[in-house]
C-alpha positions in Angstrom: -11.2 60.0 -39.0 -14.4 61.8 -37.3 -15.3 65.0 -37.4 -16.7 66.3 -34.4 -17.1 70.2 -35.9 -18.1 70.3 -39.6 -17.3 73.6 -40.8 -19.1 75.0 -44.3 -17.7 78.1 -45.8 -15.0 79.9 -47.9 -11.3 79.5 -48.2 -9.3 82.2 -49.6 -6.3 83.5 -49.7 -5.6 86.6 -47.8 -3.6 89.3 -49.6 -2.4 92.3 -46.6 -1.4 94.8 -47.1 -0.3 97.4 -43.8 -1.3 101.3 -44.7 -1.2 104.5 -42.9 -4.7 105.0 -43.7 -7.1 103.9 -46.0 -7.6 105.6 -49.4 -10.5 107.4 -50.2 -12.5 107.9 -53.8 -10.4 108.0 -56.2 -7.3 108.0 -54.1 -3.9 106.4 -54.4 -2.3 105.2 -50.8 0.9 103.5 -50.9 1.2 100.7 -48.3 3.6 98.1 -47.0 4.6 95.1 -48.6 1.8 92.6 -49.4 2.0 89.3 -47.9 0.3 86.3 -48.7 -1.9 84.1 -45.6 -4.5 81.2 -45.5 -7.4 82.7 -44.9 -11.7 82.7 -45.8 -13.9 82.6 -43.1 -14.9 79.1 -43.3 -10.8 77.7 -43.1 -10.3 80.6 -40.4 -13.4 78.8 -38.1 -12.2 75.3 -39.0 -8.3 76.0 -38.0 -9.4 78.1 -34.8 -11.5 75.0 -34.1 -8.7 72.2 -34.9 -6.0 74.5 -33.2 -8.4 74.2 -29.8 -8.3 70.7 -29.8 -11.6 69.3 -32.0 -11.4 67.3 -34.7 -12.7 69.2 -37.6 -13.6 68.6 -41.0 -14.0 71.2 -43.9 -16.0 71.4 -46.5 -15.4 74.3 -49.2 -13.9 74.6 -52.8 -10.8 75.7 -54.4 -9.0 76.4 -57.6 -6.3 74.2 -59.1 -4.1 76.7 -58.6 -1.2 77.5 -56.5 -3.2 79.6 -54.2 -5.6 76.1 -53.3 -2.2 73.5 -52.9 -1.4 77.0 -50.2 -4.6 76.8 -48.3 -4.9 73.1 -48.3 -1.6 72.6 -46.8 -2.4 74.8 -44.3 -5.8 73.4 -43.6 -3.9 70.0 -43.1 -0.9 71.4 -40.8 -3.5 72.6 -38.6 -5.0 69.2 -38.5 -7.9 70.0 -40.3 -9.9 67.0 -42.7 -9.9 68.0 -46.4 -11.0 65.2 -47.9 -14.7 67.0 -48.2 -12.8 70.0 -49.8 -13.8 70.0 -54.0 -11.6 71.2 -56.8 -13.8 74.0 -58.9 -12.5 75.4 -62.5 -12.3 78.6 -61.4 -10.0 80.6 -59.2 -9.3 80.7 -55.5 -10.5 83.0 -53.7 -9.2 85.9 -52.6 -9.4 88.5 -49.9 -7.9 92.1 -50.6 -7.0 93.5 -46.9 -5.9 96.8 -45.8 -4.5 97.1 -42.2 -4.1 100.7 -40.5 -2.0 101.2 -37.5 -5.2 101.1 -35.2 -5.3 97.3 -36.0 -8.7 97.9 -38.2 -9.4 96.5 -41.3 -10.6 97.0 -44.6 -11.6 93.6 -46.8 -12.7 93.2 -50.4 -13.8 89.6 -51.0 -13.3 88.0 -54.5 -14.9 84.8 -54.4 -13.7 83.1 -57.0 -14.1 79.3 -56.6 -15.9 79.6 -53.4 -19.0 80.5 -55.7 -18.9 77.0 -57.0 -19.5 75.1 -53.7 -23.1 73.3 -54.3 -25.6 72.0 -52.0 -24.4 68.4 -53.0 -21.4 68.9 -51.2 -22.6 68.3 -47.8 -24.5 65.1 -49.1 -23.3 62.5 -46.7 -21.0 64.8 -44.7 -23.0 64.5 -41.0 -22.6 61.1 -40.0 -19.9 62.0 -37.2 -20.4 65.3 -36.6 -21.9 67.3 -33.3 -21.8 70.7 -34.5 -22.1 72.3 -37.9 -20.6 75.2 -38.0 -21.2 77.8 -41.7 -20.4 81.1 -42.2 -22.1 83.0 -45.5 -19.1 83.4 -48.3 -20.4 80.7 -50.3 -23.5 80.6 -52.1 -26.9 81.0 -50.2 -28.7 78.5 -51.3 -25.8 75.6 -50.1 -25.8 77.2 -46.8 -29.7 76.6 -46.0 -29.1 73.2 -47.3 -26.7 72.7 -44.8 -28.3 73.8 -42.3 -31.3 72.2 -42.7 -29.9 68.8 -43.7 -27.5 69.4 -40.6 -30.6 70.0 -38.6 -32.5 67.3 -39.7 -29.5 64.9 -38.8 -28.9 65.8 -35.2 -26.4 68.2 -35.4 -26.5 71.2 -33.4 -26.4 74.2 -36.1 -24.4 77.4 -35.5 -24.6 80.1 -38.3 -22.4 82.7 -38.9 -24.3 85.2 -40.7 -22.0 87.1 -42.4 -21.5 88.6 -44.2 -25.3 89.4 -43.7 -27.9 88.3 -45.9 -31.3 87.5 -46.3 -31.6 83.9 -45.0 -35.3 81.9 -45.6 -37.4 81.6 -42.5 -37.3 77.7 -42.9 -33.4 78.1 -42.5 -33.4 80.2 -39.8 -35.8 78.2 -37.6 -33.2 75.3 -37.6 -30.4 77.0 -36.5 -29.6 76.9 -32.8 -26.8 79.5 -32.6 -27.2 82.3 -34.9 -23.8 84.0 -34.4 -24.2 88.0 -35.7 -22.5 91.2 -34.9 -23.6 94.6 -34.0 -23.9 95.7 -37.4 -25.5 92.3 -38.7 -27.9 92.7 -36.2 -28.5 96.1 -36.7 -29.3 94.8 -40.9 -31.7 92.0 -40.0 -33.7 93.6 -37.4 -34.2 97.3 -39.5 -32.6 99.1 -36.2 -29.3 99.9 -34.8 -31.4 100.1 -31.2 -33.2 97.4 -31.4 -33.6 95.3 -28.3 -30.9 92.4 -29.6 -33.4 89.7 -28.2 -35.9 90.4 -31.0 -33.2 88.2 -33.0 -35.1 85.3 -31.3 -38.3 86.5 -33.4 -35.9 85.5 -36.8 -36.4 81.7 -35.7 -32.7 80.5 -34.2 -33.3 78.6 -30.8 -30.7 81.1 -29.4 -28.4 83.6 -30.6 -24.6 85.1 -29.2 -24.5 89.1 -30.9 -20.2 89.8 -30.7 -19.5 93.5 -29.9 -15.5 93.5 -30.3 -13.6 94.7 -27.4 -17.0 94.5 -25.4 -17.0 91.1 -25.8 -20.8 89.5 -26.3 -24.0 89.0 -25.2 -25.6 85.7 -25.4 -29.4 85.5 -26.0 -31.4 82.6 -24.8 -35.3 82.3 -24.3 -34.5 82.4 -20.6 -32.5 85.8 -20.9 -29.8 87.4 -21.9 -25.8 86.9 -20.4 -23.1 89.6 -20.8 -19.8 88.3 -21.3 -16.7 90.5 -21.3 -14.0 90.5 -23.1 -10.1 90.6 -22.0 -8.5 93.8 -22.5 -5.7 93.9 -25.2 -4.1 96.1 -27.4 -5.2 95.1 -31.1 -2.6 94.6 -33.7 -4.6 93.2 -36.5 -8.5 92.5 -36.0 -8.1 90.3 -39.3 -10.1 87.0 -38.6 -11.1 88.2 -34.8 -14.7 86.9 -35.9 -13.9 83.2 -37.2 -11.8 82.6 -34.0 -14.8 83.5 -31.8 -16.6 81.4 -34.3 -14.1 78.6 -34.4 -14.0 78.8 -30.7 -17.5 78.2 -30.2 -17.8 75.7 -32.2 -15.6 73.6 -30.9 -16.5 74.3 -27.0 -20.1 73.5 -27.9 -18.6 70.5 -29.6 -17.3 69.5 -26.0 -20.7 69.9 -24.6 -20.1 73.3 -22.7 -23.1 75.0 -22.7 -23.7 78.3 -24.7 -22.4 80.9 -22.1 -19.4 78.9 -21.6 -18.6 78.3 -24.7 -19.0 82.1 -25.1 -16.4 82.8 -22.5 -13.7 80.6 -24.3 -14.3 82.1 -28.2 -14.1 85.8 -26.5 -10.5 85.2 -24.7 -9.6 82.9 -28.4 -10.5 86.6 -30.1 -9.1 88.7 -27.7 -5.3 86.9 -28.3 -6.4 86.6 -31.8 -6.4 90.5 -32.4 -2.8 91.0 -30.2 -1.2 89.2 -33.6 -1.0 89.7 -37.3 -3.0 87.7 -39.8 -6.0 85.7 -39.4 -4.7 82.2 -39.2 -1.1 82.6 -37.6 -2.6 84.2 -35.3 -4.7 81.9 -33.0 -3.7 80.5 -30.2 -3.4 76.9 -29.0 -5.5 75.2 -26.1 -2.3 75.6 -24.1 -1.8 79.0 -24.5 -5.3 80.6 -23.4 -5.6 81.3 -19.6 
């Protein structure tokens, strides 16, 4: 089987809980009953991707535990590869997420095995691919290995950088997409009003900056494009991110060009947000008008 979209990244399970509000300092909310989902934002992108039609491979790290046999399965109902996905002796990881009525979200990430994923786990992993896609929930120095080694193979590199960090200037300069939002960019460029091309100045041949219901703004060296989102009413936000990643991904995959692809991973988001959960809830090629 090829992969035409590798996706890099963390798988966890997702642990949501609904509340009223969110609890302040020392404060005890009750909630809603907790249920379990497949989630991490490297599984989210690669199901978001498969569920849009590319063939996607994965390549992460989970426990042997029952929370891993979970997220695997799903990976594979989705019609994701995971035969790149390692065992590690440590725990799966976990996300801790509180949902308010406004569909906004509140996430504590425990890492677990996700920690463990090493540089020699892409080793071999580009041979089929078009587009790498990674996302920053695993250890920094396997994602600029990816990305360079993607790079230096042919394939088109699209970096999710979050959550933010400090990424090396080699890195940087052989991504194509750097995929940020408002408050990422607002970290790596020292300004909340900085002009969002400047992101250019970081080293990525282009960059797409996501500002939620606003949609996003794509930033090449020949300009910047606006591109709008839908208008919805958000249930659950949970995930909105990866889909516009997974999206992406897999339109750029396709060959659309940057500002197309753009336009499909907004409207993936928008329907995203209109359901619970990360994973149940993105849509299908057939469903997105």
């Amino acid at each position: 089987m090829t992969a035409e979209v590798l996706v890099a990244g963390s798988i966890n399970a997702d642990l949501v809980v609904p509340v009223d509000r969110r609890p302040g300092a020392g404060e005890t909310v009750l909630g809603g009953d907790t249920e379990l989902l497949p989630g991490g934002k490297g599984a989210n992108t690669a199901v978001a991707a498969s569920l849009l039609g590319a063939q996607v491979a994965m390549v992460g790290a989970i426990g042997d535990d029952a929370n891993g046999r979970l997220l695997l399965g799903a990976l594979r109902e989705a019609g994701v590869r995971v035969d790149l996905v390692r065992t590690a002796d440590r725990p799966t990881g976990a996300a801790y997420i509180v949902v308010t009525p406004d569909g906004e979200n509140s996430i504590l990430v425990s890492p677990g095995a996700n920690s463990a994923l090493e540089p020699s786990a892409l080793d071999g992993a580009f041979d089929d691919a078009r587009v790498l896609a990674v996302s920053m929930e695993i250890p920094l120095p396997t994602v600029e290995h990816a990305v360079i080694a993607a790079s230096e193979a042919g394939v088109r590199v699209l970096l999710n950088l979050s959550p933010v960090a400090k990424v090396s200037e080699r890195a940087l300069a052989a991504v194509d997409v750097l995929l940020v939002n408002e408050h990422e960019a607002a970290w790596l460029l020292g300004d909340a009003d900085a002009d969002p091309r400047v992101l250019l100045e970081l080293g990525p041949f282009s960059a797409v900056l996501t500002r939620g219901a606003r949609g996003a703004l794509v930033i090449t060296e020949d300009g910047t494009t606006e591109v709008p989102s839908p208008e919805v009413e958000a249930v659950d936000t949970t995930g909105a991110g990866d889909a516009f990643t997974g999206a992406l991904a897999a339109s750029l995959a396709e060959g659309a060009t940057l500002v197309d692809a753009a336009r499909l991973a907004v409207k993936v988001a928008a329907i995203s947000v209109t359901r619970s959960g990360a994973q149940p809830s993105y849509p299908r090629a057939g469903e997105i008008d």
